[in-house]
Every structure is written in structure tokens, then in C-alpha cells.
C-alpha positions in Angstrom: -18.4 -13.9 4.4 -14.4 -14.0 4.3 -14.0 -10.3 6.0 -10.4 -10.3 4.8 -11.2 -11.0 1.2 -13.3 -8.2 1.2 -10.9 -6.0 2.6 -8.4 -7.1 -0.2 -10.8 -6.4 -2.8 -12.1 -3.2 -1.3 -8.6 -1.9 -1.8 -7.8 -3.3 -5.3 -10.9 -1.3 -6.4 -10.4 1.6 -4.7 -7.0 1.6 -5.6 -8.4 1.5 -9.3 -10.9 3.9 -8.6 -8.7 6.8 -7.4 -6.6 6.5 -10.2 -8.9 6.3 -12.4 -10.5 10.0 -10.8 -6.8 11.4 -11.5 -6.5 10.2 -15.3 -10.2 11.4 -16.4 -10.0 14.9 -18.0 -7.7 16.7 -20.5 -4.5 15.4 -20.5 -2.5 18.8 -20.5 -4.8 20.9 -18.2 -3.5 20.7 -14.5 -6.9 22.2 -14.0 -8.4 18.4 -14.6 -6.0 16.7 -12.3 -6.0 17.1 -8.5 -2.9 16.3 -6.4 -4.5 15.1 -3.7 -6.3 12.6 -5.5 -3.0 11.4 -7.4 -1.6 11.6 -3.6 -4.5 9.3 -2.5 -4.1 6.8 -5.4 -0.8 6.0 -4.6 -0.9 5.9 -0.6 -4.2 3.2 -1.4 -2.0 1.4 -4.4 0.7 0.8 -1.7 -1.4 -0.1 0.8 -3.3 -2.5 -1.6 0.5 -3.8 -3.0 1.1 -5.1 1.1 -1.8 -6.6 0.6 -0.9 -8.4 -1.6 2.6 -9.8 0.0 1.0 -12.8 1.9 -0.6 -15.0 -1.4 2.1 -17.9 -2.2 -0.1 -18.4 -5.9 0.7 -17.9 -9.4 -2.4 -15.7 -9.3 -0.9 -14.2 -6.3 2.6 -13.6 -7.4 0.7 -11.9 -11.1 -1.4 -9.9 -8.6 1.9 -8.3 -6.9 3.5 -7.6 -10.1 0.6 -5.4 -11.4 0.5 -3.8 -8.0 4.3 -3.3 -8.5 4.0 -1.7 -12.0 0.9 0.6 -10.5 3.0 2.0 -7.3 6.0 2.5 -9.7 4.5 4.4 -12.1 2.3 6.6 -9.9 5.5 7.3 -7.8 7.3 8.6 -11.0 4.0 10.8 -11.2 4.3 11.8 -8.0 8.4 12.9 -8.5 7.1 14.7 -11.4 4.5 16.5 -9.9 7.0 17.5 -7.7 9.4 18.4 -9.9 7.2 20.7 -11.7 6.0 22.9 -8.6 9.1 23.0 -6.7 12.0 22.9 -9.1 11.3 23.4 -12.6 11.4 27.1 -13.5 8.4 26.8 -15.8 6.4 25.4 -13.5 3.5 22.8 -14.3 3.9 22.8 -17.5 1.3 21.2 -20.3 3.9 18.9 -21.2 4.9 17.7 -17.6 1.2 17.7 -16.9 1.1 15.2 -19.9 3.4 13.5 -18.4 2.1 13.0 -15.2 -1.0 11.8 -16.3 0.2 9.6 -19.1 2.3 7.7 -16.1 -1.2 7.5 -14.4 -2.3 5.7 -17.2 0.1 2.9 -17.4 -1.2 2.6 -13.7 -4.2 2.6 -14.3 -4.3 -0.1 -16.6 -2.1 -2.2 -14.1 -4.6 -1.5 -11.7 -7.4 -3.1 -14.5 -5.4 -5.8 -15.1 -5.4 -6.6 -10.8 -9.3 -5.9 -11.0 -10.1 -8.3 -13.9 -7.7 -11.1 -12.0 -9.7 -10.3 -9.0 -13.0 -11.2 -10.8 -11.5 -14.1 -12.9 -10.5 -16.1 -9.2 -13.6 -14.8 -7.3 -15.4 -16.7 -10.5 -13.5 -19.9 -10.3 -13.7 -20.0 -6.4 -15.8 -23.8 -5.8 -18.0 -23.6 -2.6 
């Protein structure tokens, strides 16, 4: 067993895991949507995007671009998280809450996209 392919996969589904822990639940009750586990999914997501720096394939270079899009987007969910508790006079409000987790979405189904990729070349891996 390759212990650095499992490492690289145990991170592309975590990453995809967390994220997918932040989206579930209403979309505008902050109640449904920790911070730490949106914190969590992004430090993993960069982590995994590292990664995914040393693969000189096609596969490879797709694999970095959906880890791109991922970090992105759960970076603009971060700023907005922050935004809303620390500068915004309203607060977190159910529309920046929306937001936030809408931008989790789009990550969330880059991170799907990386899982699925992952499958599709452990498949067509010849022993």
C-alpha cells in the first residue's frame, strides 16, 4: 500500500467532508452553520490544494484547479463571515448567512468534482 496515496486521498475526502458538514442545514439560519467547521474546511482544502502541487498530469493539473476554485471560494466565505461579525452593523445577517453558505456550495461541488477524479484514476490504475 502506497502510504502517500492514501494520505492524498485522506485529505481530498476530508476536505469534501468538512465542507460538506458546513453546507448541510438551512441556508439562512447561522444557527446550522458552525465557524469552526467552515474554519476547518478551509485550513484541510489548503492543505489538500499543496497536495496537489507535485502531479505533472492532465489529471493532476484538473485536480489543482478544483482545489483552487474550493480554497477560493471558501476564503470568500471566510471574509464574509468576517465581515458579518466584526464590521457589518447588522451583524450576521440571513442574507450574508446565505451568502456564506451558497459560496460553500460552489466548494463543495469542486471538492466532488476532485472526489469523483480521485475515484475515476484509482479505477484505471493497471497493477
Amino acid at each position: 500500500m502506497n502510504t502517500e496515496k492514501v494520505i492524498f486521498a485522506f485529505f481530498i475526502i476530508l476536505a469534501a467532508t468538512l465542507n460538506f458538514g458546513f453546507f448541510l442545514g438551512e441556508i439562512h439560519d447561522a444557527d446550522h452553520h458552525n465557524v469552526y467547521e467552515l474554519f476547518a474546511a478551509l485550513v484541510i482544502s489548503l492543505i489538500a490544494t499543496v497536495m496537489k502541487f507535485g502531479d505533472r498530469t492532465h489529471l493532476g493539473a484538473v485536480l489543482l484547479a478544483t482545489s483552487l476554485v474550493a480554497d477560493l471560494q471558501l476564503i470568500v466565505a471566510a471574509c464574509l463571515w468576517a465581515y458579518a461579525t466584526n464590521i457589518a452593523d447588522g451583524g450576521m445577517t440571513e442574507d450574508l448567512i446565505a451568502s456564506v453558505v451558497s459560496m460553500s456550495g460552489g466548494a463543495l461541488l469542486a471538492n466532488v468534482i476532485s472526489v469523483v477524479l480521485l475515484v475515476v484514476e484509482t479505477i484505471t490504475v493497471r497493477r
